[in-house]
N, C-alpha and C positions, 0 to 999 in steps of 0.2 A: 504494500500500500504506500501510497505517496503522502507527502506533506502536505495537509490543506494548506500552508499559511504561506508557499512558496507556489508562484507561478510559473507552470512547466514550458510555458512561454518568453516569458520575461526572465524569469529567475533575477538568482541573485550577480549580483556584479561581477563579472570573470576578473574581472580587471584587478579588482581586490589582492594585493601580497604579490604584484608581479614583480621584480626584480627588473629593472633596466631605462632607458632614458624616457624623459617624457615625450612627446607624439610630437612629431616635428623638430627635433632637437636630431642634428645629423653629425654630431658629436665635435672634437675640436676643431678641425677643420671645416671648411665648407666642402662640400660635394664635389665641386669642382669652378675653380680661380673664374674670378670673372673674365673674359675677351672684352677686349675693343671691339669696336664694329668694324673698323677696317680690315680686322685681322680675320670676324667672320664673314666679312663679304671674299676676302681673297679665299677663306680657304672652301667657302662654298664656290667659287665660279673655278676652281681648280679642280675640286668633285664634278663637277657639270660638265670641263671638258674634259675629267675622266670619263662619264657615261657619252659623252659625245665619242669619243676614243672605240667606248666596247663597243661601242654601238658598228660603227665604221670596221671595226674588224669584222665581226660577225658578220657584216652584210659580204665583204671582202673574200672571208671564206664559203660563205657558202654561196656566191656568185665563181668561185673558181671551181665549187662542184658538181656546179651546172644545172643548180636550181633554179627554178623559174620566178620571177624577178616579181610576184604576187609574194609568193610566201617570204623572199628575205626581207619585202618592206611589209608584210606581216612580225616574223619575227623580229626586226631591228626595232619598231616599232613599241611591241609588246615588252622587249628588256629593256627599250629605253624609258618607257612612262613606269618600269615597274623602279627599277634604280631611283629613277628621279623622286618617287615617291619617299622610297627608302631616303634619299638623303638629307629632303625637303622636309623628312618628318622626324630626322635625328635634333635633338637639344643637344650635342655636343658640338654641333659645327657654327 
């Protein structure tokens, strides 16, 4: 049998005796050093003509394996908005 006086929903507070920093507290350091914005603009338009790079290879090779020139601006296409996503959606850069 259960405890009337305790909601098996609610219950009582887990939190209660936990051992460790408070909730947003990312300890001595910060997470990581602030950037300049020039430094994140250079180092994102250096990513971007990374993806512009893969992109250009891949169409490179498989235009030399004598795919049909639909599917490489399919595939160049697809890795390059999937990359750009990825880099456009990183908080490191």
């Amino acid at each position: 049998m259960s405890d009337p006086q305790i909601d098996p929903v609610d219950g009582p507070d887990q939190r209660i005796g936990q051992v460790g920093a408070p909730p947003g507290d990312s300890g001595f350091l910060p997470a990581s050093p602030p950037r300049a914005s020039i430094e994140s603009a250079v180092v994102r338009l250096v990513a971007t003509a990374g993806v512009v790079g893969i992109g250009t290879a891949l169409g490179a090779i498989l235009s030399s394996s004598g795919v049909a020139g639909w599917i490489i601006g399919l595939a160049v296409s697809v890795v390059s908005v999937v990359l750009a996503a990825l880099l456009w959606r990183s908080r490191r850069l």
